[in-house]
C-alpha positions in Angstrom: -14.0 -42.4 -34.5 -16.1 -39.4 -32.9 -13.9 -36.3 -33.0 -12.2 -35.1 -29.7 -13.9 -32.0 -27.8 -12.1 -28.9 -27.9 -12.1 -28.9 -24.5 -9.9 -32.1 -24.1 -7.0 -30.2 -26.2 -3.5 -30.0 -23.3 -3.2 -32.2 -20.4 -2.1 -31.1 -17.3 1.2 -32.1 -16.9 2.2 -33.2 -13.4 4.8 -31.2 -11.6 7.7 -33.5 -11.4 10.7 -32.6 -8.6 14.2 -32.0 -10.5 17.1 -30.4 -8.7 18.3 -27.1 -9.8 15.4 -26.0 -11.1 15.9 -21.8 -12.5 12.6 -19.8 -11.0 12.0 -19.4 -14.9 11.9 -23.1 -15.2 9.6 -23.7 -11.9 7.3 -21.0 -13.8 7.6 -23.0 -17.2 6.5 -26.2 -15.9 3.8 -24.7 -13.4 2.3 -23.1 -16.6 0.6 -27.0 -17.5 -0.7 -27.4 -13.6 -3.6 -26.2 -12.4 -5.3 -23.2 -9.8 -2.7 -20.6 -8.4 -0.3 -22.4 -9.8 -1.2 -21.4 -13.5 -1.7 -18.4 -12.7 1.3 -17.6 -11.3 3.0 -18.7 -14.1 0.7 -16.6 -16.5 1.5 -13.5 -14.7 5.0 -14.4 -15.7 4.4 -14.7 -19.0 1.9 -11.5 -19.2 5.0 -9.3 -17.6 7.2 -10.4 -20.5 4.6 -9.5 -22.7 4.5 -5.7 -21.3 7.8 -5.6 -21.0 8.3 -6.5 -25.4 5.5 -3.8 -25.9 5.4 -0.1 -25.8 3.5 0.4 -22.8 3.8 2.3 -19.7 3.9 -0.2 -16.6 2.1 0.8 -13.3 2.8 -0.9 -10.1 0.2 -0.5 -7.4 1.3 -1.5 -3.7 -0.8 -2.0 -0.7 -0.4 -4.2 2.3 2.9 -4.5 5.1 4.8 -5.4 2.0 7.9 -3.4 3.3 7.4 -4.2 7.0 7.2 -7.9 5.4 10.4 -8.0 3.6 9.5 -7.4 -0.3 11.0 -3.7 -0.2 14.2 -4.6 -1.9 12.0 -6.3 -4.8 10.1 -3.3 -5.3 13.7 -1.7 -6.0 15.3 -3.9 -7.9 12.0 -3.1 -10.7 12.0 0.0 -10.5 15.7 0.2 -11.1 15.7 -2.3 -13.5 12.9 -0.5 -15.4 10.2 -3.4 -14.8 7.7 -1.0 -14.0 8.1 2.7 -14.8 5.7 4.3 -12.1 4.7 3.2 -8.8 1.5 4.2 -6.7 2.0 3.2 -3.1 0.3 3.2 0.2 2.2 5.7 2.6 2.8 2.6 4.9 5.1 1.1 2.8 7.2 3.9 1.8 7.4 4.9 5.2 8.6 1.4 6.2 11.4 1.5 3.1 12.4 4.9 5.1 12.9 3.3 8.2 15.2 0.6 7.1 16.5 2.5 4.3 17.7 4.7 7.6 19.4 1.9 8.8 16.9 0.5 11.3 14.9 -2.8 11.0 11.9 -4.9 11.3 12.7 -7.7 13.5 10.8 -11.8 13.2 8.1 -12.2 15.8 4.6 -13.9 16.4 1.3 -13.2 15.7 0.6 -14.6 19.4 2.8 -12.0 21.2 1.8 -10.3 23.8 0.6 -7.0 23.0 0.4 -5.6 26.3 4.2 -6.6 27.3 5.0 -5.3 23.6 3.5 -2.1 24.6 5.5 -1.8 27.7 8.7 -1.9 25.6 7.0 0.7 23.2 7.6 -2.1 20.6 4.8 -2.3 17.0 3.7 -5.1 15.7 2.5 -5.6 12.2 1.0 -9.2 12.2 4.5 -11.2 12.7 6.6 -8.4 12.9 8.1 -5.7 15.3 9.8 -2.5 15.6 10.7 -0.1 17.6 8.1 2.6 18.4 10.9 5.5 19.4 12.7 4.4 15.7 9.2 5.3 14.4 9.0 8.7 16.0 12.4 9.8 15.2 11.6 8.7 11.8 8.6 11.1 12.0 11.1 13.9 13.3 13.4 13.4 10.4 10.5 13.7 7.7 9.0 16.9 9.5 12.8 18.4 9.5 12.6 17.5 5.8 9.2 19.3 5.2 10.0 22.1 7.2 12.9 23.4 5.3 10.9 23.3 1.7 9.1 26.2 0.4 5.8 26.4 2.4 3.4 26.0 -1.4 1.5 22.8 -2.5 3.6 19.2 -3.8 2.1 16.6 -5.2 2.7 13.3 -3.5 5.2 12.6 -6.5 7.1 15.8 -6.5 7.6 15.4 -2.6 8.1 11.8 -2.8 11.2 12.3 -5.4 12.6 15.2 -3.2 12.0 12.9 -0.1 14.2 10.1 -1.7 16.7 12.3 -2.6 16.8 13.3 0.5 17.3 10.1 1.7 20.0 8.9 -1.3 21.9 12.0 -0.3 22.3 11.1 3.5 22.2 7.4 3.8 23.5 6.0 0.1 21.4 2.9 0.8 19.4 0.9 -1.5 15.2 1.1 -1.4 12.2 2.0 -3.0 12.2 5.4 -2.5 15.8 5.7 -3.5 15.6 3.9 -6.3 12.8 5.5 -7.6 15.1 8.8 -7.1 18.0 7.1 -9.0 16.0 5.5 -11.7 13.8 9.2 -12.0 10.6 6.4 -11.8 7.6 8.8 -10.1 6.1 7.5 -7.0 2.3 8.9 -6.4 0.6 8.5 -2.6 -2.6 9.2 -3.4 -3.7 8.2 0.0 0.1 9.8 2.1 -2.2 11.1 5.2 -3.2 7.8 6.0 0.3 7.2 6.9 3.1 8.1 9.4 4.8 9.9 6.3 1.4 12.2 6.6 2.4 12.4 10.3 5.6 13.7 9.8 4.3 15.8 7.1 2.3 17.7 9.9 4.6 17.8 12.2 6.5 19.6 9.4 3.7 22.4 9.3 4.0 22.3 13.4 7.6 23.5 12.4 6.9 26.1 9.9 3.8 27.6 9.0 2.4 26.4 5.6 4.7 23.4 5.2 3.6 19.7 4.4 1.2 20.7 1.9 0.1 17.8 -0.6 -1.9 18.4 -4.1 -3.9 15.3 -3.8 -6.2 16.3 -6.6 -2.8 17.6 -8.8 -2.3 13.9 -8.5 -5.4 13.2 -10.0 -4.7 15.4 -12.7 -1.3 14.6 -13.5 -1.7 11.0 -13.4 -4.1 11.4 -16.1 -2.0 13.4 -18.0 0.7 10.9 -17.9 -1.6 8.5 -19.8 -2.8 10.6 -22.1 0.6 11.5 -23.2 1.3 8.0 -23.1 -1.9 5.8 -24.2 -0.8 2.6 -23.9 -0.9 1.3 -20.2 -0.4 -1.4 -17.9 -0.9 -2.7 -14.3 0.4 -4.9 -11.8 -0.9 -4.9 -8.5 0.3 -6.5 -5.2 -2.2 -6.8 -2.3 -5.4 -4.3 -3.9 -6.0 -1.3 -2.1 -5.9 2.6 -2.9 -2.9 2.1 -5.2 -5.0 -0.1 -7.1 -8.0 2.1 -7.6 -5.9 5.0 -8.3 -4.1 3.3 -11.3 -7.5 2.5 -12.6 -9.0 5.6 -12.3 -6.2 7.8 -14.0 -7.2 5.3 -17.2 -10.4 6.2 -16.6 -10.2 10.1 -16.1 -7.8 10.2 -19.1 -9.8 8.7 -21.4 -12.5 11.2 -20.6 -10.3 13.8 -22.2 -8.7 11.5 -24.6 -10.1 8.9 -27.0 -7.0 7.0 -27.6 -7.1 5.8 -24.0 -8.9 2.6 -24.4 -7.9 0.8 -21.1 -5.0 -1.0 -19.5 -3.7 -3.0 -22.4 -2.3 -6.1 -20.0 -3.8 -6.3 -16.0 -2.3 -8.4 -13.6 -3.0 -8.5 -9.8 -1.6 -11.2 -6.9 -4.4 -10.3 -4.3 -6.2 -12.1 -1.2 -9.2 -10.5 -1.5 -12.0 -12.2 -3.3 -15.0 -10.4 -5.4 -18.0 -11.5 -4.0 -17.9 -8.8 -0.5 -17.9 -6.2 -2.6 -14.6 -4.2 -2.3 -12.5 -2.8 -4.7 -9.0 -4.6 -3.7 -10.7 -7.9 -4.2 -13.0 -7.5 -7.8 -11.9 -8.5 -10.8 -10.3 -7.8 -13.7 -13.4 -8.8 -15.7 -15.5 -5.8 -13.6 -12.7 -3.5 -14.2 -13.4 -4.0 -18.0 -16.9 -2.9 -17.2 -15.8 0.3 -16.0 -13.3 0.7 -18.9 -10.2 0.1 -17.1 -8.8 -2.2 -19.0 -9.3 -3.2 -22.9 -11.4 -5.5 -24.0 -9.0 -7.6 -25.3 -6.5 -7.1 -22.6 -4.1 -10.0 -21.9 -5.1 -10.4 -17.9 -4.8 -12.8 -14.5 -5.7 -12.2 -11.3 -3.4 -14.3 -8.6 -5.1 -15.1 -5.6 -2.0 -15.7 -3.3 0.1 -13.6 -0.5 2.9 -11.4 -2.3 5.4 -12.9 0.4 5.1 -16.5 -1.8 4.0 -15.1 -4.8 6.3 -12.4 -5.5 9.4 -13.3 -4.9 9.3 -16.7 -7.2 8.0 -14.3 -9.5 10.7 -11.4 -9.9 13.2 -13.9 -9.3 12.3 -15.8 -12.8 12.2 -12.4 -14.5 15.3 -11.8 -13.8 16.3 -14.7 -16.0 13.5 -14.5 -18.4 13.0 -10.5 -18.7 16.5 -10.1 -19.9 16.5 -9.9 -23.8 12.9 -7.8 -23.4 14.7 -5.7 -20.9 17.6 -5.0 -23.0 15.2 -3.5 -26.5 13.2 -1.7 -24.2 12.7 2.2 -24.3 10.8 2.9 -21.0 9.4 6.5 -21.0 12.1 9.1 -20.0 10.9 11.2 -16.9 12.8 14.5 -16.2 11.9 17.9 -14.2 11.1 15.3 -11.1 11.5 18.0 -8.6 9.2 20.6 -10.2 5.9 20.9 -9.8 5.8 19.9 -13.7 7.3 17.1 -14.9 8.2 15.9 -18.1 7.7 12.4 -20.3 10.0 12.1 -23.1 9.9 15.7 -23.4 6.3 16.8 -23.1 5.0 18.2 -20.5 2.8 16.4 -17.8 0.7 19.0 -16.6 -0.6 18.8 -12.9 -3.3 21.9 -12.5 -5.7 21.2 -15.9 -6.0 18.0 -17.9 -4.6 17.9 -21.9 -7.9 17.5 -23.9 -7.8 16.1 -26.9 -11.1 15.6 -28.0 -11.1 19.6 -27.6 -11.8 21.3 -31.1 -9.9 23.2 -32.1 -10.4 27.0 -31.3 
């Protein structure tokens, strides 16, 4: 009998419909299809892994995901401890603002009509609206913020932590910047200007004279830092972008001043992009290896799916399946949040000079 190839080792397993199916179940069975499918449910299983290891988890944001609906998501892992640092487009925090506020996105079309949406002073983002004057008082209420800080340099976390406070303090409503301020989970924007958030942050200099000043190189630095006190990463990234480039870069800049930094130790990304244009939301986790990013042996999977399917079948099995990994879990301890210095589990994270380690010693 000629011996079976070791390519013909587990049969797919067709999806069969059973009511009252968990998410963690869906996952399970998905795991022994095919395509996106099996991806998906290897993300699932690569989060658990993080979450039974001693790694700092990054979560990189791009996209509307806020203006989309996924903001309370983002919250419920950060307070929850799923991910212990976030990097985020300034679009997305600034939408979590305006409903944290009390406002909202509202359903619409991709087929409106722009110039009658104009007339109303309504935005659209794709297939959804909101209210333009909303948006400028939000602006107003960020520059008020600014303006009444001490006019010196912030880095995007610093002012991000005081800006949710802020916003716990005067609203008491759940969201990712609030969270984040509850949970003491930094935020970093390494891109804030590109963002109404940066709007309102000049407005806030309009107001006082040397206000809305952001360290966007102190993020740089500190990010860095973080990892080399910590040297054990990883990443999950929803929808590419900035955020996702910055999380690999801080591996990449720490291990140039440390040698135990060795990469991202698990990657995974749910992304629409594809590699073959070129750009850096849409290359792979393999290309990221190339550059160091992650480890050579790093458990990894790349999703090619929308976050608005993707996501919320995923976070919604975790919250099942994460439990028991959850519960043994020491997440790193942040403190000093609204200094210019923070601390990890008691060590300093400095923001103006990287910690060198392969420096000899004196």
């Amino acid at each position: 009998m000629p011996k079976k190839s070791r390519f013909l080792q587990t049969p797919v397993e067709p999806f069969t419909v059973e009511p009252g199916l968990t998410a963690d179940q869906i996952l399970s069975r998905m795991e022994r299809i095919s395509f996106q499918g099996r991806n998906l449910a290897t993300a699932h299983r690569i989060w658990l892994k993080m979450l039974d290891d001693e790694v700092t988890i990054f979560l990189g944001m791009a996209g509307a995901l806020s203006a989309g609906g996924l903001r309370l998501i983002v919250a419920h892992l950060i307070g929850n401890r799923y991910v212990d640092c976030l990097v985020s487009t300034g679009a997305n925090l600034y939408h979590d603002l305006h409903e944290t506020r009390g406002q909202h996105h509202f359903l619409g079309s991709p087929h409106a009509d722009d110039a009658a949406l104009a007339e109303e002073r309504i935005d659209r983002v794709y297939d959804t609206y909101a209210s333009e004057e909303e948006f400028i008082g939000n602006d107003n209420w960020i520059a008020e913020f600014a303006s009444k800080l001490e006019p010196r340099p912030y880095t995007s976390r610093e002012i991000l932590f005081r800006l949710g406070g802020h916003l716990w303090n005067t609203t008491r409503r759940d969201g990712i910047l609030t969270a984040a301020y509850r949970a003491r989970v930094p935020i970093f924007c390494p891109a804030i200007a590109d963002s109404s958030i940066g709007m309102g942050l000049s407005q806030a200099r309009q107001k006082r004279p040397g206000a809305g000043q952001i360290d966007i190189i102190g993020d740089i630095v500190e990010s860095a830092n973080l990892i080399i006190r910590r040297p054990r990463t990883a990443s999950v990234v929803l929808g590419g972008g900035t955020p996702k480039n910055f999380i690999n870069q801080a591996s990449v800049q720490a291990e140039f001043y440390s040698e135990e930094v060795a990469g991202h130790r698990y990657a995974l990304q749910i992304v629409t992009d594809v590699p073959h244009f070129g750009g850096a939301s849409g290359s792979s986790l393999e290309e990221a290896q190339s550059w160091g990013k992650l480890a050579a042996d790093a458990a990894r999977v790349t999703v090619q799916a929308d976050a608005t399917i993707a996501l919320p079948l995923l976070a919604t099995a975790l919250a099942t399946s994460a439990a028991p990994a959850l519960a043994r879990r020491k997440p790193p301890a942040f403190s000093s949040m609204d200094s210019r210095v923070m601390t990890v589990d008691g060590e300093t994270v400095p923001v103006d000079r990287f910690e060198d380690v392969n420096e000899p010693a004196v």
